[in-house]
C-alpha positions as a Python dict, from the first residue, in 0.01 Angstrom:
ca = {
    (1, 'X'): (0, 0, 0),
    (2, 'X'): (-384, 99, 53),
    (3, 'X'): (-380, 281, -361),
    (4, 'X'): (-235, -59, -437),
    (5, 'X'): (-468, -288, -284),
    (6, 'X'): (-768, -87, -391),
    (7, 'X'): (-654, -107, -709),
    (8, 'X'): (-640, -498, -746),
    (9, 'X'): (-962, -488, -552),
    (10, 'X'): (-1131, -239, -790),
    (11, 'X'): (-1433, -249, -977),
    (12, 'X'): (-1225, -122, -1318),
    (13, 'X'): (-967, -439, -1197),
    (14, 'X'): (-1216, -668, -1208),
    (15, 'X'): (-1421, -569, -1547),
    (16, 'X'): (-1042, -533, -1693),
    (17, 'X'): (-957, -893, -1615),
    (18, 'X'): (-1328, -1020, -1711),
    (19, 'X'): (-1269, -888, -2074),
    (20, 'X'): (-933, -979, -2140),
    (21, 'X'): (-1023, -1352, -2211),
    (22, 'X'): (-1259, -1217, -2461),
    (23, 'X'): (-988, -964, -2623),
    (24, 'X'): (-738, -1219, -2654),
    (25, 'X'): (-1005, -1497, -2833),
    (26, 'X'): (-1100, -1225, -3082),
    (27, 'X'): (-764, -1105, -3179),
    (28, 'X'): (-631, -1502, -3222),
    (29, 'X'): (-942, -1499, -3445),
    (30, 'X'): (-919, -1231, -3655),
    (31, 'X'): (-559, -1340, -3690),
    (32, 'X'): (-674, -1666, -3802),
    (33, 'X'): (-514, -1827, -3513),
    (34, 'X'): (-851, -1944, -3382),
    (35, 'X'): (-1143, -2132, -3603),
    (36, 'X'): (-1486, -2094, -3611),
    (37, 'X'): (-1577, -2380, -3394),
    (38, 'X'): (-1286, -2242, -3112),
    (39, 'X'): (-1412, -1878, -3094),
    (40, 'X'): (-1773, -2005, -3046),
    (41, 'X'): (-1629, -2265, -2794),
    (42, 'X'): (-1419, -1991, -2601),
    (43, 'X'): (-1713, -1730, -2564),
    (44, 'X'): (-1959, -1967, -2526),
    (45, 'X'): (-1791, -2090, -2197),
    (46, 'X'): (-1670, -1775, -2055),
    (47, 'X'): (-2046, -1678, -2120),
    (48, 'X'): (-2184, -1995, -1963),
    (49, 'X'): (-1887, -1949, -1629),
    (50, 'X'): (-1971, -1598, -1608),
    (51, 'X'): (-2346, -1677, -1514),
    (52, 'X'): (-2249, -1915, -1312),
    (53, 'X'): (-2047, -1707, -1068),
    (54, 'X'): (-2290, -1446, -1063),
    (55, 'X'): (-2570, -1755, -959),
    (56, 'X'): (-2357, -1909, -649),
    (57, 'X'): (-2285, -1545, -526),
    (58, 'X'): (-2617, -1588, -280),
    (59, 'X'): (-2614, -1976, -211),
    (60, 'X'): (-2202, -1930, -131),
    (61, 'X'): (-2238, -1647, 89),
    (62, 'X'): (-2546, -1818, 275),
    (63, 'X'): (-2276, -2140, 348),
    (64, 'X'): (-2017, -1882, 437),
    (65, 'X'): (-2185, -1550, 583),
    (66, 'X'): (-1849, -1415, 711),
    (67, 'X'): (-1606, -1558, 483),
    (68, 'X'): (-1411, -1272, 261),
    (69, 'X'): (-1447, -1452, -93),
    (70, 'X'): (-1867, -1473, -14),
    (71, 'X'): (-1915, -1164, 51),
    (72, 'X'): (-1676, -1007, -273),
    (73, 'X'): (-1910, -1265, -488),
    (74, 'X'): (-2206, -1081, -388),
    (75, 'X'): (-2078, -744, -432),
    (76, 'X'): (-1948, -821, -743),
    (77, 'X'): (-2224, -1035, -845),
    (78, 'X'): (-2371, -795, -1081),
    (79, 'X'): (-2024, -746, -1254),
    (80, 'X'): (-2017, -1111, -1331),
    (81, 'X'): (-2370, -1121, -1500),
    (82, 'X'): (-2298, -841, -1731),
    (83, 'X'): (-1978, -992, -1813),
    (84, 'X'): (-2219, -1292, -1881),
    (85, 'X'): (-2389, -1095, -2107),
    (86, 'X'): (-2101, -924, -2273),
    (87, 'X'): (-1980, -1293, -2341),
    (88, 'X'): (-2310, -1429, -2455),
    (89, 'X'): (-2358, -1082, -2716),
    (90, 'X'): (-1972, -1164, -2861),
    (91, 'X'): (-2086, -1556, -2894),
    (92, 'X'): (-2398, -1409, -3099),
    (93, 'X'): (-2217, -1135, -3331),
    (94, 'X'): (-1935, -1447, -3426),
    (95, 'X'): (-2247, -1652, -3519),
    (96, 'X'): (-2454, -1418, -3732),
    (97, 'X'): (-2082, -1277, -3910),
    (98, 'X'): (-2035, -1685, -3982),
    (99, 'X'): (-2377, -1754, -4131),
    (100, 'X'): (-2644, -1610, -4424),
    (101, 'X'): (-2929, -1485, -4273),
    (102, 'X'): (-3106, -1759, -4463),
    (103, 'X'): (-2942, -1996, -4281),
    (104, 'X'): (-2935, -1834, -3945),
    (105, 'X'): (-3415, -1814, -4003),
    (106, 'X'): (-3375, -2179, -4072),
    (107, 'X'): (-3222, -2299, -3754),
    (108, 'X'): (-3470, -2147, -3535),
    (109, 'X'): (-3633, -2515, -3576),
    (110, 'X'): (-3333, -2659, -3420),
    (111, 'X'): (-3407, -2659, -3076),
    (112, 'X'): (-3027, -2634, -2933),
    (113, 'X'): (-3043, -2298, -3157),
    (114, 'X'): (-3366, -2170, -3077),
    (115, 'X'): (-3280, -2219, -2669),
    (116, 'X'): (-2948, -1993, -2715),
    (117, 'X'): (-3144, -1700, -2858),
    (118, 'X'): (-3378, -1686, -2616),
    (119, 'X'): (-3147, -1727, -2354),
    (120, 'X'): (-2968, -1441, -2519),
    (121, 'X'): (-3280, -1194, -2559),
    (122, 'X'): (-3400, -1245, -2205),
    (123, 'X'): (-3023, -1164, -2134),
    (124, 'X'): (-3068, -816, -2264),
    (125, 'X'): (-3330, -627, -2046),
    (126, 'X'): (-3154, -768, -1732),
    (127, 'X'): (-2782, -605, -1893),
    (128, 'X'): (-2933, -286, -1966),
    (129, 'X'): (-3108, -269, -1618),
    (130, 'X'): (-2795, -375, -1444),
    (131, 'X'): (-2705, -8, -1337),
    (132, 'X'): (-2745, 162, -990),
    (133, 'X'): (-2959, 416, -1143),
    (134, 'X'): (-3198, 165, -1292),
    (135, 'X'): (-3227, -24, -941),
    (136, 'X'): (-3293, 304, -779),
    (137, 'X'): (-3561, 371, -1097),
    (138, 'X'): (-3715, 60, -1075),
    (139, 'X'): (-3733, -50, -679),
    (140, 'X'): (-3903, -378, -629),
    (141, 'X'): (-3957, -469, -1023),
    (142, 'X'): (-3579, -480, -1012),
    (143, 'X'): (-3495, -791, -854),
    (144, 'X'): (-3878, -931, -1038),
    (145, 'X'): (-3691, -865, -1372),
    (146, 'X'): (-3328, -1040, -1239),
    (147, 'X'): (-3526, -1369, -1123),
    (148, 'X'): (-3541, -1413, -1509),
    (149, 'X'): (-3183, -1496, -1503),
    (150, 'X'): (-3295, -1837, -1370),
    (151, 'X'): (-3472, -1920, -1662),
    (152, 'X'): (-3195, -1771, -1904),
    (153, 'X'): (-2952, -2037, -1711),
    (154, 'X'): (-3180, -2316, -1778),
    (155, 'X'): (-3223, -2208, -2099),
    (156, 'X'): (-2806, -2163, -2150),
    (157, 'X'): (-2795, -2521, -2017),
    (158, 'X'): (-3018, -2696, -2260),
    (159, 'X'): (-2889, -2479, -2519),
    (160, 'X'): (-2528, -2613, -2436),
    (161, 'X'): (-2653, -2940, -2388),
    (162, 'X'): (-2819, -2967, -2704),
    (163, 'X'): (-2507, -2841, -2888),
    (164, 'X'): (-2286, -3111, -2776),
    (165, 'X'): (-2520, -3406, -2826),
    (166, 'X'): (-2500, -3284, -3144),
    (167, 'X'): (-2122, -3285, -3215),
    (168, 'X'): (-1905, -3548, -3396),
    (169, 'X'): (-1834, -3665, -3046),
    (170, 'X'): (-2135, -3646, -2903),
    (171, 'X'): (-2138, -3539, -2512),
    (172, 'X'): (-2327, -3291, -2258),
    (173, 'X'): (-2050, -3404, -2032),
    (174, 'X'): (-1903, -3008, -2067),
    (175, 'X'): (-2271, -2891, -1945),
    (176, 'X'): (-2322, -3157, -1658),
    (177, 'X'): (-2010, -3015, -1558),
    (178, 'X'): (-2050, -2645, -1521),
    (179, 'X'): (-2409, -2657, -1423),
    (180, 'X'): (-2483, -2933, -1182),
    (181, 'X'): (-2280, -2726, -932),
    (182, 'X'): (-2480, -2430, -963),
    (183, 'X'): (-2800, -2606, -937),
    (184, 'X'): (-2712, -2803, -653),
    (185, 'X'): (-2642, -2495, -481),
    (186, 'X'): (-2969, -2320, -575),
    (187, 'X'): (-3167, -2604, -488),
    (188, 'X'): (-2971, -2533, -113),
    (189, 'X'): (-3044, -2136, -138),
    (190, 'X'): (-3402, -2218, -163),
    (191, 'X'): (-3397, -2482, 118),
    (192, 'X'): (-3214, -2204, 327),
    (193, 'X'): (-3379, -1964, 261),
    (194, 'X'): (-3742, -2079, 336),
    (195, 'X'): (-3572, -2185, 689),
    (196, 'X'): (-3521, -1849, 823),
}
């Protein structure tokens, strides 16, 4: 019962079910099951949820200090934001196979473009430095490099927010949505936080 319950509880358990979304979305679009506009929709949002859960991890387990699901957020915090990451990179690589490079230069002057990539470029140092042996390298410049996550979610937001004001059915009602939340809850970590 215990090789069975660390086995759902598991670090491989976890990064298994954070990629199979991801496996499943590429296959249906190789397969031509999935379109363009769907695969970028699909990773897009698992990128977008993925940061998300790895942003309430801290505000969640200040509200709950004891509760079980708090405390496996923050443990598994850093899992999430890679995921994030991995999510954000597979987004990026359907875009650039889609487009000429041509095209791709040109809409760096579209602003709902422009906020994506460098969402996705602050993205990488924080991925790469998401190890235990780069937190042990790096001590206190560590967590100075992870606060840049906060601007790569506001970034992610406008970047999503952008996008669907400019869709044939124009809304940012998908980005209200899964952000709002998140901030609300920051906006209460820092509150907390400067209380104790």
């Amino acid at each position: 019962m215990n090789h069975l319950k660390s086995f759902l509880t598991g670090k491989y358990t976890l990064w298994l079910l954070l990629t199979i979304p991801g496996i499943l979305a590429s296959v249906n679009f190789i397969y031509g099951q999935f379109t363009y506009d769907m695969i970028m929709h699909i990773t897009g949002e698992f990128a977008g949820r993925m940061l998300i859960i790895s942003l309430i991890a801290t505000p969640i387990k200040l509200m709950f200090p004891k509760g079980r699901v708090s405390r496996w957020l923050v443990r598994n915090r850093r899992f999430f934001g890679v995921a994030a990451f991995a999510y954000t990179l597979l987004h990026t690589i359907f875009y650039i196979l889609e487009y000429p490079f041509s095209q791709i230069f040109d809409e760096f002057s579209n602003a709902a473009i422009l906020t994506g990539w460098i969402a996705f470029f602050i993205f990488i140092p924080l991925a790469i430095t998401s190890t235990n042996t780069a937190i042990r390298k790096m001590g206190r410049a560590w967590k100075k490099l992870q606060r840049w996550v906060y601007v790569a979610a506001v970034l992610a937001f406008v970047h999503w927010a952008l996008l669907g004001l400019q869709g044939e059915h124009a809304s940012i009602g998908g980005a209200l949505f899964h952000f709002v939340p998140v901030m609300l809850l920051q906006v209460y970590r820092v509150w907390k936080q400067q209380l104790v």
